[in-house]
C-alpha positions in Angstrom: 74.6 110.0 121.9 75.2 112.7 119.8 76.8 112.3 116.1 80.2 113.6 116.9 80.5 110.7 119.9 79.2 108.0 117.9 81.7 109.1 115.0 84.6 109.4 117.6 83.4 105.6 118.9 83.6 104.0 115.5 87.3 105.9 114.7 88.8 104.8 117.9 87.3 101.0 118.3 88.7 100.6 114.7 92.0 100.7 116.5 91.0 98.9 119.8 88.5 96.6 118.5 91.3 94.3 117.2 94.6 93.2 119.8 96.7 92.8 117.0 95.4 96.4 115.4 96.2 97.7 118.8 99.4 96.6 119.4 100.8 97.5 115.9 99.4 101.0 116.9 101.4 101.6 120.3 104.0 98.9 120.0 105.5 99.7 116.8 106.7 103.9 117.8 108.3 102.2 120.5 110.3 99.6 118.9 111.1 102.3 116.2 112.2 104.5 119.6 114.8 101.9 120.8 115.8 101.0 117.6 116.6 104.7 117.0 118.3 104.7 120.3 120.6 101.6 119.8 121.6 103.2 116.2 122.7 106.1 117.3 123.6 105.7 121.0 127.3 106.5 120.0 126.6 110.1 118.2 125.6 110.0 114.5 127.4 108.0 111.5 129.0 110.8 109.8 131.1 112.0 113.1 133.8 110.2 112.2 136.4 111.1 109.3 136.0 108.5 107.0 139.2 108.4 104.0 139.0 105.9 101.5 142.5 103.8 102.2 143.8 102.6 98.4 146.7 100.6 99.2 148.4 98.8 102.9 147.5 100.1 105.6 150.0 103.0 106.4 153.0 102.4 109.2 152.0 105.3 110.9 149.1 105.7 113.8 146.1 107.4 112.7 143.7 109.8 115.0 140.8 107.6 116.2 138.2 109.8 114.7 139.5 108.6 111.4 138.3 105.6 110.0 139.8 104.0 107.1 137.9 102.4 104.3 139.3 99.9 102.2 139.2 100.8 98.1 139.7 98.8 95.3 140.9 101.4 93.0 141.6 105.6 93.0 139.3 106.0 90.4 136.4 104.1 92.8 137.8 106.2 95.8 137.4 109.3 93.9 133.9 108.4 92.6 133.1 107.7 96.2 135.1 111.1 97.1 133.0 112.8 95.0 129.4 111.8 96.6 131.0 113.8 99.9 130.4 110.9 101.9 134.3 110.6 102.4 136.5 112.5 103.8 139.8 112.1 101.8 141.6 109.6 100.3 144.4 108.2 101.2 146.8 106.5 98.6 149.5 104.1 100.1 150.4 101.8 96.4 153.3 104.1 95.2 154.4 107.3 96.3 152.0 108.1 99.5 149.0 110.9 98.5 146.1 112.6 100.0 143.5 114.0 97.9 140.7 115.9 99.3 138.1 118.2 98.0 138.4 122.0 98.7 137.0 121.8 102.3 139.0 118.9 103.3 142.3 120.4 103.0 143.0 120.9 106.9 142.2 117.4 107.3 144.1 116.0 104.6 147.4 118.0 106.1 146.5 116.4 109.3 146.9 112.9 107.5 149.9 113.7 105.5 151.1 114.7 108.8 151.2 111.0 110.1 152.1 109.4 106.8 155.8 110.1 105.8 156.3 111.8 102.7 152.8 112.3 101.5 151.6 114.9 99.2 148.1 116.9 99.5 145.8 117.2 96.5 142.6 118.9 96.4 140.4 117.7 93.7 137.5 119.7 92.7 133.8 118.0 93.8 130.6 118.0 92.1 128.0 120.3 93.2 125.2 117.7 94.0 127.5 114.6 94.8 125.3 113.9 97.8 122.3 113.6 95.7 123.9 111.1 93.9 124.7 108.8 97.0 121.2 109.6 97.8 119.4 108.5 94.6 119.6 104.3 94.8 117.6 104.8 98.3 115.3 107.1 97.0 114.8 104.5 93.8 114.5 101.9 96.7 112.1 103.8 98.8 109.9 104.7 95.3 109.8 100.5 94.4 109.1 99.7 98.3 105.6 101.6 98.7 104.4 101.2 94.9 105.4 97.4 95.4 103.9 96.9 98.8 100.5 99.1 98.4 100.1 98.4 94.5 100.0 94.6 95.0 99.0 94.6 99.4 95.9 97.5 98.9 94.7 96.2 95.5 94.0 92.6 96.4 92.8 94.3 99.8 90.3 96.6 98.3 89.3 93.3 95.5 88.3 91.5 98.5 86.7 94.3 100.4 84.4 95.0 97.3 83.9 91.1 96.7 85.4 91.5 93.6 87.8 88.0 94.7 84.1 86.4 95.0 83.0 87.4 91.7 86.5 86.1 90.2 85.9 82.6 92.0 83.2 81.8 90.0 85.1 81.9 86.3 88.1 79.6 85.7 90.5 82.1 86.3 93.8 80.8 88.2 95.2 82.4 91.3 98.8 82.7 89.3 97.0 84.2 86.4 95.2 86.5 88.3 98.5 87.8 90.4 100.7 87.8 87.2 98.3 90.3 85.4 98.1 92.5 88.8 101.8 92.6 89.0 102.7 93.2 85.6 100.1 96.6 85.2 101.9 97.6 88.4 105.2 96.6 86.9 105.0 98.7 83.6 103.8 102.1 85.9 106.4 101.6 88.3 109.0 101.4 85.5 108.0 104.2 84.2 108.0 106.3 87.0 111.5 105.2 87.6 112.6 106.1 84.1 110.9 109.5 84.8 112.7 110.0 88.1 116.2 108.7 86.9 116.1 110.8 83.8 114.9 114.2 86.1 118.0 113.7 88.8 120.1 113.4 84.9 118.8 116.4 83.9 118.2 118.3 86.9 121.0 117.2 89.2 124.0 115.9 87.0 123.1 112.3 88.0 126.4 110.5 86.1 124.3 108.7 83.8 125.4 106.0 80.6 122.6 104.5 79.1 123.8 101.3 80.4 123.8 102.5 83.5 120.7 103.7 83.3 119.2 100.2 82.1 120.7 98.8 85.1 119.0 101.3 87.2 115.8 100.4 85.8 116.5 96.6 85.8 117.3 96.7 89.3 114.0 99.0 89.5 112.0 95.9 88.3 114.0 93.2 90.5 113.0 95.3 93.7 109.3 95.6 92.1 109.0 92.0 91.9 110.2 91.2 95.4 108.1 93.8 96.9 104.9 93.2 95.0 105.6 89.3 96.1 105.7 90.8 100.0 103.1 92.8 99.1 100.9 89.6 98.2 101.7 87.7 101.2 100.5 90.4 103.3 97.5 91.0 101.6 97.0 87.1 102.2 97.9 86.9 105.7 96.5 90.2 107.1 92.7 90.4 106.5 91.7 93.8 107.8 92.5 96.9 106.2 93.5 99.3 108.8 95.7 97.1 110.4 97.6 95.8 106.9 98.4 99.7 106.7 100.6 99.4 110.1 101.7 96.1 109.0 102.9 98.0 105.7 104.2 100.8 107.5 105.8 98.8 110.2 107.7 96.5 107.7 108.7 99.8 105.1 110.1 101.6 108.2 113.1 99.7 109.9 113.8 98.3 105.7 114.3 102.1 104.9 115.9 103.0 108.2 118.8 99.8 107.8 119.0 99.9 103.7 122.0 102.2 104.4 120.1 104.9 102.1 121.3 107.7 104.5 124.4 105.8 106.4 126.2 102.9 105.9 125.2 99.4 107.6 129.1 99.6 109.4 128.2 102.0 111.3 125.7 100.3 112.9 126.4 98.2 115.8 127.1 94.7 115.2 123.3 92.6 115.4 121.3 95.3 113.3 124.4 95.6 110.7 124.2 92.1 109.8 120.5 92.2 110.2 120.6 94.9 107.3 122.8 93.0 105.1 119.9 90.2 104.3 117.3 92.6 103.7 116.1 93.2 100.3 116.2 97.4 100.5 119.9 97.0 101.4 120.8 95.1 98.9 118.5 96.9 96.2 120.5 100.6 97.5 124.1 98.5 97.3 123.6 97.4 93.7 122.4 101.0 92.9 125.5 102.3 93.7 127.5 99.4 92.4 125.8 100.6 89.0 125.5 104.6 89.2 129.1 105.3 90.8 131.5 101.9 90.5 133.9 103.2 87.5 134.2 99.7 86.6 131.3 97.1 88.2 132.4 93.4 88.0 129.3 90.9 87.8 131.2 89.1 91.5 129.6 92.4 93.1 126.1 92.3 91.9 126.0 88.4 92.0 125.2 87.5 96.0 122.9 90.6 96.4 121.0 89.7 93.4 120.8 86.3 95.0 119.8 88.1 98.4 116.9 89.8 96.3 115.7 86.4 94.1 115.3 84.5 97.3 112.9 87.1 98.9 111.1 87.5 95.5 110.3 83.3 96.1 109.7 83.5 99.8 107.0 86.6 99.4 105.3 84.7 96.3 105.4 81.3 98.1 103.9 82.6 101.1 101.2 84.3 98.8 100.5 81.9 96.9 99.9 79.0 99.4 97.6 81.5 101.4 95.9 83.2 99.0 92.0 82.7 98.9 89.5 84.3 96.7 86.7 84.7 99.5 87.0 84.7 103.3 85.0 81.2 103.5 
């Protein structure tokens, strides 16, 4: 057999060799496929006009392309406004308005068509809005992997190199020994947040306060912690190293694909919306915007995602914990 065939052998049967290897390998595209399919069966998200509603809902009937989106405040629905993810606004609470940005105007006529005695405005809209809807999923995304490979491939690779063995013989403590691992993780992945957060400030107009940018970064190390505490329990429960790669990948994707970086969760149909409510990338993007675009954040809208995130943080390091085992014996 020549080189090339035995090489080919080895590559393939590291795939085939294990069921559950194998199955993450062809099983996972698919679900991804019909998950895909279910998501977007009814066109994409953004097809529909979606205005920012600040006040009761108007008397008159409304296209059923539009849909409304309850606001607390104008100056939150202009935030949001400006991030180009809405359409319009619509202002019921005192003399009815529409305020659009330059491109919206045909629509917002359309509205002030069907509401009596509203006025259009356009309002001018910041170059790289989008970016800054985009940026507390890209933060996500960044504190998923480094969380999930920094903690999930280190141990991995400890064990691989016997390294665990070697740490089995001194009196170090399993808690010691993961504290230390997350905490060098912790202060790189900090500041590779700080670097990114302070490049979309500079580079894209991010609207930055420096208390808005310690939020960022404390929400930065909240996510680290939960993910580095997934990251552990699958580094404990998932021996081999090819197929804790899928099992990475194959968590990360649908987390990323639901966290409503790109779309919100509403849009989804009903099971995977509140699916994507309880998971920790969801609620990690929701505070980030609570933080970088709510004028005026009240601690009653971080407080249950927070929650959301502390009880994964638990779960991952319980689960880690209770299985971890310095050698395979």
């Amino acid at each position: 057999m020549s080189a090339f065939s035995q090489l080919f052998r080895l590559r393939a049967l590291e795939v085939l060799r294990a069921r559950a290897s194998a199955v993450f390998f062809f099983a996972v595209p698919l679900v991804l496929l019909a998950a895909l399919a279910v998501t977007f069966a009814n066109g994409h998200p953004f097809e529909r006009r979606r205005v920012a509603l600040v006040g009761p809902v108007p008397g008159g009937a409304l296209p059923p392309e539009v849909l409304l989106v309850p606001t607390r405040d104008e100056p939150l629905a202009l935030r949001w406004l400006s991030t180009h993810t809405l359409d319009a606004v619509l202002v019921t609470r005192g003399p009815p308005r529409v305020l659009t940005g330059p491109r919206g105007r045909l629509l917002g006529e359309g509205l002030a068509g069907r509401v009596p005695g509203a006025a259009v405005t356009t309002v001018p809209l910041p170059r790289w809005g989008y970016v800054h809807y985009l940026f507390p999923g890209l933060l996500a995304f960044t504190v998923l992997t480094s969380g999930l490979f920094g903690m999930g491939g280190a141990l991995l690779r400890d064990r691989e190199n016997r390294f665990l063995r070697k740490l089995a013989l001194t009196p170090l403590s399993r808690a010691t020994f993961v504290a230390a691992q997350g905490s060098a993780r912790g202060l790189l992945v900090l500041g590779q947040s700080a670097l990114l957060t302070a490049a979309a400030w500079l580079c894209f107009a991010l609207p930055l306060t420096p208390w808005r940018a310690l939020g960022l970064l404390a929400l930065a190390a909240c996510g680290l912690v939960v993910f580095l505490g997934l990251g552990l329990a699958l580094a404990c429960l998932v021996r081999a190293e090819a197929l804790l790669v899928d099992a990475i990948f194959a968590l990360t994707t649908p987390m990323v694909l639901l966290s409503e970086a790109f779309y919100p969760a509403s849009e989804l149909p009903e099971p995977l919306a509140r699916t994507a409510t309880f998971l920790p990338t969801t609620q990690l993007v929701r505070l980030g915007r609570v933080v970088l675009l709510d004028p005026s954040p009240s601690p009653r809208e971080l407080l249950p995602g927070l929650g959301i995130l502390v009880l994964w943080a638990l779960l991952g390091f319980a689960l880690g914990l209770a299985f971890f085992r310095w050698t395979e014996d």
